[in-house]
N, C-alpha and C positions, 0 to 999 in steps of 0.2 A: 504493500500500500504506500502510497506518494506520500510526501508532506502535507501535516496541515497547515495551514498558512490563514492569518486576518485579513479581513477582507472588509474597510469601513467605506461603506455603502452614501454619497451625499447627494440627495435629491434635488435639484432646482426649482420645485415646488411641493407642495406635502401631499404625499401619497401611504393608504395606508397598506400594511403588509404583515404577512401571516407570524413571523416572532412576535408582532406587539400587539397579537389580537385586533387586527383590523384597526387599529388607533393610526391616526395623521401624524408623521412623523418627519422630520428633513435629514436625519441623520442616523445608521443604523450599523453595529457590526457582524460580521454575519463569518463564518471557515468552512474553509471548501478544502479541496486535494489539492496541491498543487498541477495536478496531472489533467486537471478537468478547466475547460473554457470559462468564463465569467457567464456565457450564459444561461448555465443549469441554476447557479444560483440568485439569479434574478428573478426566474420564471418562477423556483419555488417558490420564496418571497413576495408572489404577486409585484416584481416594482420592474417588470416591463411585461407586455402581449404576449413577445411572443417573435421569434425568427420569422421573418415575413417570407424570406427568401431561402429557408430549410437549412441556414447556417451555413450557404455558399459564400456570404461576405458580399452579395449583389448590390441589393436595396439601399445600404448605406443609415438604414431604419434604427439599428443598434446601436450608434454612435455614444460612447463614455469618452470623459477625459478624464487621465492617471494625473491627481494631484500628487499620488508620492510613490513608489516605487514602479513605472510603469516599465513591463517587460520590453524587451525588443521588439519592434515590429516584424511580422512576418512576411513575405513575400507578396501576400496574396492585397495584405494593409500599402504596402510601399504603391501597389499599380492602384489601389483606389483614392489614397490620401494625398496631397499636398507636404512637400515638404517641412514644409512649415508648420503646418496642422500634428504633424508625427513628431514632429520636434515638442510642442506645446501637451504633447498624452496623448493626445487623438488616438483611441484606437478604438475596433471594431468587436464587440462581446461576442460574438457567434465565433471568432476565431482567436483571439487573444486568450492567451493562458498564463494567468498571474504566476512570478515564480516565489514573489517573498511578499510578506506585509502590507499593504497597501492603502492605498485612498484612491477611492473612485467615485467618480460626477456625473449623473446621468442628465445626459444634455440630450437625447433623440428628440423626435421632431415629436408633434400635436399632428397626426392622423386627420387629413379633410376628412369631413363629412361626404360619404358617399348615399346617396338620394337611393333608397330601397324601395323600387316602383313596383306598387302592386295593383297598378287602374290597370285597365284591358280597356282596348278600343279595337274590338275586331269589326269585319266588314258588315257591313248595314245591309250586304247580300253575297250570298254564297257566289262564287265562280262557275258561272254554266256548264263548265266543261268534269267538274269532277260530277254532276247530275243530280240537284242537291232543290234547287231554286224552287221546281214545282212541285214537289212529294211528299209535304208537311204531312204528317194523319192527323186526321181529328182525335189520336189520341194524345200524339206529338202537343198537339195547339191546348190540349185541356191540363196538361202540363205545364207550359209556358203561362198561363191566364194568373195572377195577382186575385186577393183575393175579393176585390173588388168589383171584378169582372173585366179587368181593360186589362190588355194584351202587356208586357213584360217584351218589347220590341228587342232586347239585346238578349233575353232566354229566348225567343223564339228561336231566332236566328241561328243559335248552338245548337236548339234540337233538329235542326235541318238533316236531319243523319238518314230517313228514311230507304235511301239509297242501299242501304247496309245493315238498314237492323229494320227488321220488317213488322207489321201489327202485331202479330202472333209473338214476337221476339218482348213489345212493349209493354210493361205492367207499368202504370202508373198510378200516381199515389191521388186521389181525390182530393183537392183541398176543401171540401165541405164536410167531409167525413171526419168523425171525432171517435178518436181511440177508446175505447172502454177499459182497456185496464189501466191509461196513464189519467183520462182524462184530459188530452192535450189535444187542440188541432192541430193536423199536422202542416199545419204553416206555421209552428211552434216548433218544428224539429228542424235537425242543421248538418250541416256537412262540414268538415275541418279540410281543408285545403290547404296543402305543405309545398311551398315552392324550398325545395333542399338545394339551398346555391354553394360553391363554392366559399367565395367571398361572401354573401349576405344569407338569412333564413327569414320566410315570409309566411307567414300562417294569414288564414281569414277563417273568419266562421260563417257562415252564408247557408241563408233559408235555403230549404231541401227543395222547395216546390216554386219559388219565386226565379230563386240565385242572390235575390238581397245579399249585401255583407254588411252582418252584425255586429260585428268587431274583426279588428287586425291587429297581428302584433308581427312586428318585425325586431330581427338582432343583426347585427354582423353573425358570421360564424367563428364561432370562438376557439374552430381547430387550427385557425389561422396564427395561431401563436408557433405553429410544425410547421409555416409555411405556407407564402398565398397560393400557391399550384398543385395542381392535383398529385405530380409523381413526388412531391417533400410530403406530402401527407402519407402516399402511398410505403414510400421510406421509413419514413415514422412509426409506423404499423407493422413493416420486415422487423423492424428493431424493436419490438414490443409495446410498443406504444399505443397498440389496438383498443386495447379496450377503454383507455383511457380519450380518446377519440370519439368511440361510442359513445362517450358519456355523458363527452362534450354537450353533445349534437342533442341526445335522451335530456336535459337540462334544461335548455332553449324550448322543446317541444314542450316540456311538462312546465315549464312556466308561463308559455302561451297559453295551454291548458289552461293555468288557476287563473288568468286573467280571463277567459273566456268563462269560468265558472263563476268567480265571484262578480263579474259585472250580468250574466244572468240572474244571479240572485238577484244583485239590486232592484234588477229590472223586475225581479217576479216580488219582490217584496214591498216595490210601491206599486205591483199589483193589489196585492193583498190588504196593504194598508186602505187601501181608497175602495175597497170591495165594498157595495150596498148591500150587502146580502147581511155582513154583518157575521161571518164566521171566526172563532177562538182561533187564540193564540197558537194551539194546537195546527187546525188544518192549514195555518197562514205557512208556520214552521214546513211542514210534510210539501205544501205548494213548492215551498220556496226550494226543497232539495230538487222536486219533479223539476224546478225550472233549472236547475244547476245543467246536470251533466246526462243525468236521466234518458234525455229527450235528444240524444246523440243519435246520429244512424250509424256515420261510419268516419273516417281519416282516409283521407289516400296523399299520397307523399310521391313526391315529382324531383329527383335530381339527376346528376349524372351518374354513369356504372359505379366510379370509385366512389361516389358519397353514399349511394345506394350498400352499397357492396361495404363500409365501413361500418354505416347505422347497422345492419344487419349481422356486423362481427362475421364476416368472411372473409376468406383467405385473398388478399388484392396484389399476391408479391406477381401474379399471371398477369395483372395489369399495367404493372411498370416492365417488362421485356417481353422478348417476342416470343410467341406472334400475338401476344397480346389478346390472351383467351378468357372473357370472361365467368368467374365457376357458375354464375347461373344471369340467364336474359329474361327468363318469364316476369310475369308476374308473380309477387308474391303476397298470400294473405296471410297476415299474425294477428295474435290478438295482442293485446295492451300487457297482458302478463309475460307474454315471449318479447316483447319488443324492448321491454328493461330488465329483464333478466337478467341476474347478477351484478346488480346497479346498487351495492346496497349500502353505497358512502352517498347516496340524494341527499340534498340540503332537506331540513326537518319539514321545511312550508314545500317543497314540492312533492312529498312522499302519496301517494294515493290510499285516500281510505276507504271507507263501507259508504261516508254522503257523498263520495265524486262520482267518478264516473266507475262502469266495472270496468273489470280486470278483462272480460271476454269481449272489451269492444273491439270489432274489428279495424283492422287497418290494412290498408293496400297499400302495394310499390309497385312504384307504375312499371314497366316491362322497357328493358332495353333493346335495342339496336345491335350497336355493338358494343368495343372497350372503350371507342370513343364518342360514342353516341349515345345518350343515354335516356332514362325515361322522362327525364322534362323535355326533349324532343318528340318524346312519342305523346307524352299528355299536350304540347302546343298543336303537333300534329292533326288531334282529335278535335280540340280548340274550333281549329280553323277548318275543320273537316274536311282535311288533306287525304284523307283514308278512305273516302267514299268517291271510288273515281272508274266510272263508268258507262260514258257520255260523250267517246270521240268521234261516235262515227260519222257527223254531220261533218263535222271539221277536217275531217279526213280525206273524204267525198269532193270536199271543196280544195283538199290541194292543201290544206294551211295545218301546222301542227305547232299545238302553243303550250306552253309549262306556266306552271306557279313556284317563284324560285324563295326558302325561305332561309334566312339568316340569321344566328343567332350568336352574338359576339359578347364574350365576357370572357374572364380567365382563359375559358376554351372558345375555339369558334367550332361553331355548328354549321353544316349548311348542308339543305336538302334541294333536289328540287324532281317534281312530280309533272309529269302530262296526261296524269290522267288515268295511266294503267303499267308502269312502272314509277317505283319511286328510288332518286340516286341520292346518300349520304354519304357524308365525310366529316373529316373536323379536326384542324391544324390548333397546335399552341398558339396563344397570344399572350400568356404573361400579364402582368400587370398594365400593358401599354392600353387597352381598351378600357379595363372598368379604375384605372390609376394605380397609383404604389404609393400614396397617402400624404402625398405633395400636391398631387394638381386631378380631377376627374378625367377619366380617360375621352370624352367627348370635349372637354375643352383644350384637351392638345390636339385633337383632330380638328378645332376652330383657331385655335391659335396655328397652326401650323399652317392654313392655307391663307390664314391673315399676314403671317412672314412670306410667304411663299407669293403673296399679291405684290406685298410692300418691297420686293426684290433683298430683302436680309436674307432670305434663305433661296437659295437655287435647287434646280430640278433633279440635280445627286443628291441633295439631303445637305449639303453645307453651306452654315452659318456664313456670314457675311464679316470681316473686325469690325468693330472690337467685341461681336459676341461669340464668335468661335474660342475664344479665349476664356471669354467672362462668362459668359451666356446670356441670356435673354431674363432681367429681374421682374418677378412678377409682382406686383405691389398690394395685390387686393387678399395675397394668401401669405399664410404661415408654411412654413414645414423647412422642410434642408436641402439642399441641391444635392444632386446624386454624387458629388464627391464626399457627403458626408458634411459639409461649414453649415453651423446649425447657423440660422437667422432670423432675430425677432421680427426683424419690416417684412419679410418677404420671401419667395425664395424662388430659384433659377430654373430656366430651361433651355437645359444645354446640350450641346451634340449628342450623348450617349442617350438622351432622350430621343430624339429626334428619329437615330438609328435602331432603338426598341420600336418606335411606330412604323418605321420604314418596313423592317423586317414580318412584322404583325400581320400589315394589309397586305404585304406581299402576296404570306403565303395565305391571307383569305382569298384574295382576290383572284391566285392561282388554282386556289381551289373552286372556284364560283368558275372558272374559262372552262377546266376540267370536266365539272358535272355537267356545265352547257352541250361539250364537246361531247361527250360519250352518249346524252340523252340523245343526240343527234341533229344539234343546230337547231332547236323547237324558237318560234315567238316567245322570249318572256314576256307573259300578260300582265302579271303582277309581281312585285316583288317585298314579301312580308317582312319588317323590321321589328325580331321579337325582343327582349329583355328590356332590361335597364340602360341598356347602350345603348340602344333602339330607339328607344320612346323620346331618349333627351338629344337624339343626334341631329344636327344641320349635316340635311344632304345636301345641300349645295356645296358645303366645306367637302363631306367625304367624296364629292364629286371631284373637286380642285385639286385634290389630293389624290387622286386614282385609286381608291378603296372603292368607290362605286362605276361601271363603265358607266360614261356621260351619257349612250343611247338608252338607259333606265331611265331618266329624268323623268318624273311624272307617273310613271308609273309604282313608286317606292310609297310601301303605307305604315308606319310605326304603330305597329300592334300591342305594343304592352307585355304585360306578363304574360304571354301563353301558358307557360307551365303550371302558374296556379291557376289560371282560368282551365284547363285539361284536368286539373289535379280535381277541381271541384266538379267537374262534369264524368269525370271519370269514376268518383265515388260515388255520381247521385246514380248514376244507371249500371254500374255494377251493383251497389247495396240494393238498387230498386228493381235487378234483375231485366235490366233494359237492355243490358249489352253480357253478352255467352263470352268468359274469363279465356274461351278457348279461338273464339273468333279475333277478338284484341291481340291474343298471342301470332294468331294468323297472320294478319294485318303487318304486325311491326316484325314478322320473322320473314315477310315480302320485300321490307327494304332492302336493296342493296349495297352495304359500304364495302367506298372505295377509301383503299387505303394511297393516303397521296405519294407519302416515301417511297413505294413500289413503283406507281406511275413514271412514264419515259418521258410523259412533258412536265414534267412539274418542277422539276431544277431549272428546265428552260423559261418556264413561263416566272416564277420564283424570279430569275433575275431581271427578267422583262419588266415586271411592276416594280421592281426596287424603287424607280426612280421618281421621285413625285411628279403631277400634272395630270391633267385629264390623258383619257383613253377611253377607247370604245372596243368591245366585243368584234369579234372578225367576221360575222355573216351574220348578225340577227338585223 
């Protein structure tokens, strides 16, 4: 065993941490091994997140300065820091390993606020071509009706599915019918809808019968302390860190839970209170648990393979090498007692009792693709009712063949795109360059970048103009550190190595979108779906300028929002409600095709084609 060695800990503002009982403190000392990085023991201590960049020394996110015995820098500190910065302690905690006594200053940056979008704006009418537009059934439509009686225009539109799931297939739930053994209409019951992001987690609670959302809670995802990308998490979990990961993710869930419970009560107990009936204390109490958690139907949970495949405590070491096989793509149903299994350090307030919810509620994950495509693609899929596609043969007659190409860019990029009766997926890393690295939003460096790129400071290879190739580009309106690590109160930089993570980003989406064009067989793109958080906040005019979108899409590009929890919650009301056969859905998404791009013979070619910023257009559409 190594040296122990002091380690006094000085905060630049008061943070509290696990020695002093969650107390606010600026100054702590704490012993470690000499043999172990300064990052294990911050993470214990709560007095940092978390390795954003899986302890590669990338992000520049860890930054301390050694007021007293600061080790040598390492090779990896020298190519990231400033001389001078290394001179003053600057060094990096995911790779610096104290050798003696020490004093250390935690200066890392204040994390921007990243906007966790859970509105949906899907189309106001299905695409004619997957055969959706005139096949509502009259049981569809008594589904969709509010209980009012007036139409629910945006649930209409989702139950559009007739195409694929026939009368005989639909049980729907009556909204005038009242349960006898809850006593509850069921436009009183709900569906939990789990968008499982990488970087963020987004729950809603939403009427079973309407789609109303009842309540929302969103988090970051708190695994991101292993690292903002999927393969540092996936690493994380080779090296046993699994279940702790799980736990994460089980924490987040079960705390949206008690906010969805306890603000039911509320709501059922200024039922109660304001009741003319005039009923005891007694039946107000038994009301108010029926309004808790009682009156659940079901949870379905939407991420990609590896978060899927983490919540569920499976083996993901298949996911980081090749060929990259995931140990299962179905769908899966658990109930609430499987799903936290051996969870049994839960904080005290989110532990589940006899008034929450049971233990045998069910829960679904949504069904993946492939390793890189995963079930918030196939619940956006269903969203948009990209799955129901059976309606070329007008268009075909006529000479003309058209797709719907859909996008999904965050940590990872997604992209499908469907004509109708094949459907082609893929999905290249993006890194923090699209949803940010906790300096600047990933949408405003694709606006800033085409604003340099108007202003002639930045040219059409990606470089800066002096004096910001040098300095870089100070952004005044934000907090955080420039990617060399110089923390700064006014502002902070956006400089070359930024510039060249976006470059590389859009590249290979945008190689990847030539790709699926190319192999579907040069179809018309009709539409072009802009799904997440990237989506929703993006200026396509910027990712035009900028050659992330070809310039012949103009106009036809529609920012849809959350797909995956709007899938997530459609996908639980008509599987819970027996609307959609668990083996038909498996059908569906085991019809897609991925392609894997790395294999592909254009895709280095096309890869260096887009490097270069500017407009571009597709070669025959």
């Amino acid at each position: 065993m190594s040296e122990q060695i002091k380690i006094t800990i000085v905060m630049h503002d008061e943070k509290p941490n696990a020695q002093n009982a969650g107390k606010f403190v600026r100054e702590i000392t704490l012993t470690q091994e000499s043999a172990l990085t300064l990052m294990p023991v911050l993470l214990k201590n709560g007095l940092m997140d978390g390795s954003f960049c899986g302890g590669r020394g990338d992000c520049g996110r860890c930054i301390v300065q050694f007021l007293k015995g600061a080790p040598l820098p390492t090779g990896l500190e020298r190519s990231r820091l400033e001389p001078e910065e290394l001179r003053q302690g600057y060094r990096l905690a995911c790779v610096t390993r104290p050798k003696a006594d020490c004093v250390v200053k935690i200066v890392g940056a204040e994390e921007a606020e990243i906007p966790i979008v859970t509105e949906m704006n899907l189309p106001s009418q299905n695409i004619d071509l997957i055969g959706q537009e005139k096949n509502l059934s009259e049981n569809h439509k008594a589904f969709a009706m509010k209980s009012d009686g007036k139409t629910n225009a945006g649930s209409e539109n989702r139950l559009k599915k007739s195409s694929v799931i026939s009368e005989k297939e639909a049980v729907v739930i009556e909204s005038a019918e009242i349960d006898k053994k809850t006593g509850l209409k069921n436009s009183d019951c709900y569906i939990i809808a789990v968008d499982l992001g990488t970087t963020t987690i987004a729950m809603q609670l939403r009427d079973a019968v309407t789609g109303a959302v009842a309540d929302t809670y969103c988090e970051r995802n708190p695994q991101r302390r292993y690292g903002t990308d999927v393969l540092a998490r996936i690493q994380a979990s080779v090296e046993g860190h699994g279940e702790e990961l799980r736990g994460l993710v089980c924490e987040v869930i079960l705390r949206g839970l008690s906010q969805f419970a306890e603000n039911l009560r509320k709501k059922t107990d200024e039922s109660c209170t304001g009741n003319e009936n005039g009923e005891g204390a007694g039946a107000a109490e038994s009301m108010s648990r029926k309004g808790s958690m009682g009156n659940f139907f079901c949870m379905c949970i939407a991420g990609n393979t590896a978060m899927e495949h983490l919540l569920l405590g499976m083996d993901v070491s298949s996911l980081g090498k090749a060929p990259f096989v995931p140990v299962e793509k179905g769908l899966q149903k658990v109930t609430l007692a499987r799903l936290f299994e051996g969870l049994e350090n839960l904080p005290e307030n989110l532990r589940i009792t006899d008034e929450g919810i049971s233990l045998d509620f069910p829960i679904y994950i949504a069904p993946c693709i492939s390793a890189f495509v995963g079930g918030d693609i196939v619940a956006g899929f269903y969203a948009l009712g990209l799955f129901a596609a059976e309606a070329l043969g007008d268009r075909e007659r006529a000479g003309k063949r058209r797709a719907v190409l859909m996008i999904d860019l965050g940590t990872n990029g997604e992209m499908a795109i469907t004509d109708g009766r094949r459907m082609l997926v893929t999905a290249t890393a993006a890194g923090p360059a699209f949803e940010g690295d906790g300096t600047m939003v990933g949408t405003d460096r694709i606006a800033l970048t085409a604003q340099l790129l108007k202003r002639g400071i930045l040219d059409e290879t990606g470089l800066l103009a002096e004096p910001y190739f040098t300095e870089g580009v100070k952004i005044e309106s934000a907090k955080g550190t420039a990617a060399a690590g110089r923390y700064e109160e006014n502002g902070c930089y956006f400089i070359q190595q930024d510039i060249r993570a976006l470059q590389m980003a859009k590249a290979a989406v945008r190689a990847g979108v030539e790709i699926l064009w190319e192999e579907m067989g040069y179809p018309e793109i009709e539409k072009v779906f802009l799904a997440g958080g990237f989506g929703y906040y993006l200026d396509v005019e910027a990712a035009v300028a900028i050659g992330l979108l070809p310039a012949d899409m103009r106009g036809r590009v529609r920012a849809v929002g959350n797909t995956a929890l709007a899938g997530a919650y459609e996908l639980g009301r008509d599987l819970c409600g027996n609307r959609l056969d668990a083996a038909l859905l498996e059908k569906w998404s085991g019809q897609a095709e991925s392609i894997n791009l790395a294999k592909t013979e254009r895709f280095e070619e096309l890869y260096l084609k887009y490097m270069g910023l500017g407009e571009n257009e597709t070669g025959r559409v």
